[in-house]
N, C-alpha and C positions, 0 to 999 in steps of 0.2 A: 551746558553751563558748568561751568570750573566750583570747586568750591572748595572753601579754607581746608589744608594742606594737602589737596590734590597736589603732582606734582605736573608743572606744568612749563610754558618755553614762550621765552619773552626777547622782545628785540625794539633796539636802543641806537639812535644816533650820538654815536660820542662825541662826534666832528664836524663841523659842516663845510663843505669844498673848503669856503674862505677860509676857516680859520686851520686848514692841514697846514704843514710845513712849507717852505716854498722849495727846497732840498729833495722833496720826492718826485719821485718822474711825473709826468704830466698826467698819464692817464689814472693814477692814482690821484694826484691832487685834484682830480676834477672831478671826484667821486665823495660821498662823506665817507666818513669812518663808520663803519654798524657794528653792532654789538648783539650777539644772539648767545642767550643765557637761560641755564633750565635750573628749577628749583622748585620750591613748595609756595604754594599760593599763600600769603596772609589776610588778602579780605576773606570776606562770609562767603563771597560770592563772586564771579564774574565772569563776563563772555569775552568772547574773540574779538580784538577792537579794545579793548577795556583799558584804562592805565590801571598797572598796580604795582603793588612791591610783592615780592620773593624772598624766599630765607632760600640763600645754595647750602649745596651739601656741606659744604665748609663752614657756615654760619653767617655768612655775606648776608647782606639787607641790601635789593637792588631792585630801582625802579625802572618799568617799561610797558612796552605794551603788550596784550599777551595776544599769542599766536598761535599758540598749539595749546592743547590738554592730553595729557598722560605721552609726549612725545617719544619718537621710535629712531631706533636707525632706519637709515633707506638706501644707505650707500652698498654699493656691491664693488669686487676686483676686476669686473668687467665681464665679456664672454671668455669661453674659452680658445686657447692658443694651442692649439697641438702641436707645434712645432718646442714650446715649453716643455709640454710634456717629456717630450727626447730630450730635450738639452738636461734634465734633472734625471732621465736616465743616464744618460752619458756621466754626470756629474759622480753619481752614485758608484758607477762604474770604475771611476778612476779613483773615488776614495776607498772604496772597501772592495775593488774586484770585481772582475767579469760578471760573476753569480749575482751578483744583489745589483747592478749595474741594464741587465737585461729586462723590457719592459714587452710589454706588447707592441708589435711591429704596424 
């Protein structure tokens, strides 16, 4: 349970299919628009599912539903590429020299 200025992650339909542009590709229009937005809670109280409003960092006042409490990243740059690895030796290589250019083989 969230409570007043936990800071917490709310999401919001801003558009519904009908009413997007008729101008955007199709599988965009056939979608709504959402809206995911993190800030500080202003009820007393409330759970996952809940309508409330938000103050953002910025001072915005915005209503939605809430989704997360205390939200995190989760995103990563992927696995790793070892062939990456060489090309940014190689890279190195060519801007400052053979010396600082050699990586482990």
């Amino acid at each position: 349970m969230a409570k007043k200025h936990d800071y917490v992650q709310i999401h919001r339909i801003v558009l519904e299919p009908d009413a997007r542009a008729d101008t955007i590709p199709e599988d965009t229009h056939s979608v709504p628009l959402e809206m995911w937005v993190k800030g500080y809670l202003n009820e007393e109280s409330a759970k996952i599912g809940d309508e409330v409003t938000i103050t953002t960092r910025t001072g915005r006042q915005v209503k939605g539903v809430l989704v997360d409490e205390a939200p995190h990243y989760t995103h990563s740059f992927g696995n790793l590429v070892p062939e990456l690895l060489r090309v940014g030796d190689q890279v190195r290589g060519i801007l400052f020299g053979e010396e600082s250019g050699e990586g482990a083989k």
